[in-house]
N, C-alpha and C positions, 0 to 999 in steps of 0.2 A: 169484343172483349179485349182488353189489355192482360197481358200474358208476359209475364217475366221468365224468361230461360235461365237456369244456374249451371255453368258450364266451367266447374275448376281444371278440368283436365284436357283442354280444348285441343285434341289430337285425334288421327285416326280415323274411327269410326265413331268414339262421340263426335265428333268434330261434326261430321260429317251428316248425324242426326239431327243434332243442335240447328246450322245451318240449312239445311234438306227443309224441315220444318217451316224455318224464319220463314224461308221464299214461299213455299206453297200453301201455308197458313191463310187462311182467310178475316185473323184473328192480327193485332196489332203486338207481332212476338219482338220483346227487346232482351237481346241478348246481353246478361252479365260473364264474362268470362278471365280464364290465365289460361296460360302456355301451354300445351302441355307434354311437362319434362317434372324431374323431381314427384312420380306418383304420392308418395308416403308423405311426402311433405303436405302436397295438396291436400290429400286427403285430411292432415291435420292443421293444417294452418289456413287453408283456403277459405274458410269458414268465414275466418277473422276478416282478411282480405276483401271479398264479395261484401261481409254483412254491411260492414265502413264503408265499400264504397256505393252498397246499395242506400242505406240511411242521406249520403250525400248528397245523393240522385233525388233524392225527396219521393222517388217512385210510389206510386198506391195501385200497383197491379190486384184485376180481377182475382186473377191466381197465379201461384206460383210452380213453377216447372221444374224440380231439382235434379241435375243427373246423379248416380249411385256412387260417383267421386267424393261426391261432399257430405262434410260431416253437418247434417241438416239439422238434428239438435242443437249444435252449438251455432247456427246460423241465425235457429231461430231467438234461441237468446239473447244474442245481439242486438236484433231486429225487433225484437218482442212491443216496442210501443208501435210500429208500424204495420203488426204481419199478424197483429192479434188474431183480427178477424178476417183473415183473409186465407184459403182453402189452400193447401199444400200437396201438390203432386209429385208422389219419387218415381223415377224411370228407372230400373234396373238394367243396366247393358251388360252386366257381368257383378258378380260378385268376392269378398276375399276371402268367400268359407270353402266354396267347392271348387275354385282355383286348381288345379293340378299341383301337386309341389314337383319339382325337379329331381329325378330318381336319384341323384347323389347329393349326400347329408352336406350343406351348407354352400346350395348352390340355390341357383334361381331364385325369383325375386320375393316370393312368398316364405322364404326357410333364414331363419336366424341363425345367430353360430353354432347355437344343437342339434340342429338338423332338422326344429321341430317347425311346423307351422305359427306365425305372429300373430297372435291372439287378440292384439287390439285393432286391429284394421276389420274383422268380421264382427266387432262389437260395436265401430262405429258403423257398417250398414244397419245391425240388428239397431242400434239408438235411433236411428235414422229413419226405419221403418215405425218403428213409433212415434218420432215425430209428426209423419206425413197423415193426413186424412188419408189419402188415398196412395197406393201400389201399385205399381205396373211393371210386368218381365216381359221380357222379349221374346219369349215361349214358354211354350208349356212343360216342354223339357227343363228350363232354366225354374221356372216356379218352383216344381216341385220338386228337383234335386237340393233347393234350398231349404224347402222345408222337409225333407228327409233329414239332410245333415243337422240343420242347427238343434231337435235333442239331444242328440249324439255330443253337442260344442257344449251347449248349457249345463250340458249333467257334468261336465269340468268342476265347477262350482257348486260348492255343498252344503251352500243354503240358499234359499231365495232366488234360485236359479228360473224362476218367472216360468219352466214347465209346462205349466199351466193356463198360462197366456197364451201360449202361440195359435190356437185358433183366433183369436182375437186377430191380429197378424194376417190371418189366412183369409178371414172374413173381407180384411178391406185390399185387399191384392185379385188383378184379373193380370189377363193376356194381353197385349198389346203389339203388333209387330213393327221391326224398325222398320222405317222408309226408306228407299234409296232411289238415286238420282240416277234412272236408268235410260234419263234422255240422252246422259252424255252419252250412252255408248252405244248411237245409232251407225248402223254398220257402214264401212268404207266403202270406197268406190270397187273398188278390186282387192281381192285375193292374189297370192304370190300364185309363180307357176311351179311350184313343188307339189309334187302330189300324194307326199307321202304324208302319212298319217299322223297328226298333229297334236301329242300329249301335254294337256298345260298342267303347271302347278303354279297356284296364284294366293299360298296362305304368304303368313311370316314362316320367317325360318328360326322356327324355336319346337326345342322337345316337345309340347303338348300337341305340335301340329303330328307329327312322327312321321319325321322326311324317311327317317331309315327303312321303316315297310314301303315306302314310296317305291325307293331307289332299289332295295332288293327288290320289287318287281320288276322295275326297268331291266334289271339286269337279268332277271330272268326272260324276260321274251328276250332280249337281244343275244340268251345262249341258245334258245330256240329260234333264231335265224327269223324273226319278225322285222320289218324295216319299216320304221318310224323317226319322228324329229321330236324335241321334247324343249317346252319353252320355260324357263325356271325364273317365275317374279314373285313380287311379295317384296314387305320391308325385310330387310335383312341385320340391319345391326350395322356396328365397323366393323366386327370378323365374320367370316362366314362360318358358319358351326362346320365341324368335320367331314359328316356325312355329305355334304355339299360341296366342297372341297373335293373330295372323293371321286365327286359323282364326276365331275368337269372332266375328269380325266380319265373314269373309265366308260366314259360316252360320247367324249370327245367331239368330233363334227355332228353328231347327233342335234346336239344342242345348238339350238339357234338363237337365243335368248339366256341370259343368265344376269342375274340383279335386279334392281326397282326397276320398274317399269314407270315410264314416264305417261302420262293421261291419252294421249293420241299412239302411243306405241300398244302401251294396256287395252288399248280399244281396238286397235288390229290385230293383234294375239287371239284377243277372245272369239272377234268372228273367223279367226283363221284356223281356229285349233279345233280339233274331230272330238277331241274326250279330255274331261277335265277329271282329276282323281283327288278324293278325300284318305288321308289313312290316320286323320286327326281321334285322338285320346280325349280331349276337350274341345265341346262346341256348343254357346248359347244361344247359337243362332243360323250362322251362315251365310252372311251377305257374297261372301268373294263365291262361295257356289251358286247363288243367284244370278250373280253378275252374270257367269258362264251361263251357265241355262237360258238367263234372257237372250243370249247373242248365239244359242240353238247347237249349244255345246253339250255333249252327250256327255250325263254326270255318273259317276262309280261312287261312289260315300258308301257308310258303314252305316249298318241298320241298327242303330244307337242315336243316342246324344238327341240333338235337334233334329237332325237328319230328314226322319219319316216323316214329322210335322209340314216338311216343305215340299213333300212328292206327294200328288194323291195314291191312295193304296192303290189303285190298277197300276200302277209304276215300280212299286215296291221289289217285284217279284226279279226287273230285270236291272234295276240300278244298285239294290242294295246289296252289300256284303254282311255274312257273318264270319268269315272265317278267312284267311289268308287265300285257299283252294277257292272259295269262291272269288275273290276281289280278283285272283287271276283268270278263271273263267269269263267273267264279264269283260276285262281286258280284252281278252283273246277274239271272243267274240265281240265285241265293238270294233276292232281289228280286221277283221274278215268277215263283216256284214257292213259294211257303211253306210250301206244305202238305208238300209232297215234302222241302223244309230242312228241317222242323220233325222228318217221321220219321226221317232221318238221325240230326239231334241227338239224338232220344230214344236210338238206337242207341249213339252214341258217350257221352253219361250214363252209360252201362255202363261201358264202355271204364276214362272216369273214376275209376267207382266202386270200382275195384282200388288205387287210390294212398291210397285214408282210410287212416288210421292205425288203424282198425279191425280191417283188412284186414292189412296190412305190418308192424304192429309183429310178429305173430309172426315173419316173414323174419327179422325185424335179432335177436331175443330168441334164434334159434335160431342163426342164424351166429354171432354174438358167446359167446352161450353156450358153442358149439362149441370157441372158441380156446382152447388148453390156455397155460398157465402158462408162460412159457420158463426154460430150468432152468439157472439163473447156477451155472456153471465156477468152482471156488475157482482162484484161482493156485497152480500148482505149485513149492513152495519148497523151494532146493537150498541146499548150503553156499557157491557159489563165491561 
């Protein structure tokens, strides 16, 4: 099957789906893509960009693959003498309705000058979602938080707010999990000879991830006289947010690690570090916990969000947190059990090892494969 990819935002973690796919695909995937920098823009102008230079291309893909960047309504009307008949798949890797806004009014990337949330960026997913034949979220967390919120968005509007459609919506949306490329992070040769206990933090460093319950627990085992090293990666931006700032210096040589990590350093962290810790507000999914887990790193996350969908429940009981007291509990104890952490994580390594794409491209090859052609209706022409 020929298989067109729509990749306006070609960064990150789409990046990295998009690509993940191409190679392990048994299906002939041709990637359309941009940059990705200017989100907002993409989102609204990308459309234009892709459909022009998809028409140029002369392409007549099987189906089409759209990630939840693009504004696929207006793709498709571009495209419309090409793409008539041809099935529409949207990937959801995130969405702009249940986004976290940034707790201070006109800050972060979802809050306009009012403070409020920007209204047309979730209305181009919602167009979007009607354009596509078929729906796919990245869990089942991220599904249904979506259709929770959007009555709540649509009742904004005071008439013809469509209401009543969204099972329609719900009907052709499943699960689908991202894939990841967890060959690259086959473990080193060696381990350092430090022996002390290996904290990694591996998100971005932004508010939704919430470095500050991170770091106030750090700081609390180190008032409780715990001896640990703590490795701090992730994209970071050009400034470092405060709490991070902070951290450098009241943890000082603790920290052995601090900034991006580069592919082959990211890869030694992971197998070197004892516990990796979640204290994230917002998660659709979880790849950077995966990562960890795959390279048998004992995971602390919060029993929310995505989280449980990626532990099986006999796990539940010793990785998740509901409360601050607990997230330090499990600390303390991964701390002073290692050996008993250590066989856990080898356990959940497994777990992990179902998301490579070694594993899951056949899923997506076989559903995608599946979707038959939709059959474009000529108009029926009368004399009147």
């Amino acid at each position: 099957m020929r298989l067109t990819l729509l990749s306006p935002y070609h960064a990150g973690s789409h990046r990295a789906w998009a690509e993940g796919y191409a190679r392990a695909s048994q299906h002939e995937v041709t990637l359309l893509t941009m940059p990705g920098r200017l989100w907002k823009w993409r989102m609204h102008g990308a459309a234009v960009t892709l459909g022009r230079r998809f028409l140029a291309s002369g392409a007549t893909p099987d189906l089409i693959l759209a990630d939840d960047m693009l504004d696929l309504a207006t793709f498709l009307a571009i495209t419309r003498r090409q793409t008539a008949a041809t099935p529409i798949v949207l990937y959801m890797h995130e969405n702009q309705l249940t986004y976290p806004l940034h707790p201070s009014a006109g800050q972060g990337p979802m809050r306009h000058n009012w403070g409020l949330r920007e209204r047309q960026y979730p209305l181009i997913n919602w167009k979007s979602m009607w354009a596509a034949d078929h729906i796919l979220f990245n869990s089942a967390y991220h599904r249904q938080s979506w259709f929770e919120a959007l009555p709540r968005f649509l009742s904004h509007y005071q008439e013809d707010n469509e209401l009543d459609s969204i099972s329609e919506l719900e009907a052709k949306s499943r699960v689908l999990p991202v894939g990841i490329d967890l060959q690259r992070l086959a473990p080193p040769l060696a381990k350092s000879g430090d022996s002390r206990p290996l904290i990694l933090w591996n998100q971005r460093w932004e508010f939704d991830k919430n470095p500050a319950r991170f770091f106030s627990a750090l700081y609390s085992l180190q008032r409780e006289g715990f001896d640990f090293r703590v490795a701090i990666c992730g994209e970071s931006g050009l400034r470092p947010p405060a709490e991070f700032v902070q951290a450098q210096e009241l943890l000082g040589e603790r920290i052995i690690h601090f900034g991006f990590a580069e592919a082959a350093v990211y890869r030694e962290l992971l197998w070197e570090a004892d516990v990796v810790v979640s204290t994230a507000k917002h998660e659709f999914f979880g790849i950077s916990m995966l990562e960890a887990m795959y390279a048998h790193t004992f995971p602390i996350l919060p029993a929310a969000l995505s989280y449980p969908e990626l532990l099986p429940e006999a796990y539940h009981g010793r990785c998740l947190y509901h409360s601050t007291a607990e997230l330090m509990a499990h600390l303390r104890w991964a701390l002073t059990n290692p050996a008993e952490a250590q066989q856990v994580a080898r356990g959940l390594g497994e777990v992990a090892a179902v998301y490579d794409w070694q594993r899951l491209a056949g899923q997506y090859d076989e559903l995608l494969g599946g979707l038959r052609i939709r059959e474009a209706t000529p108009p029926t022409l009368t004399n009147d």
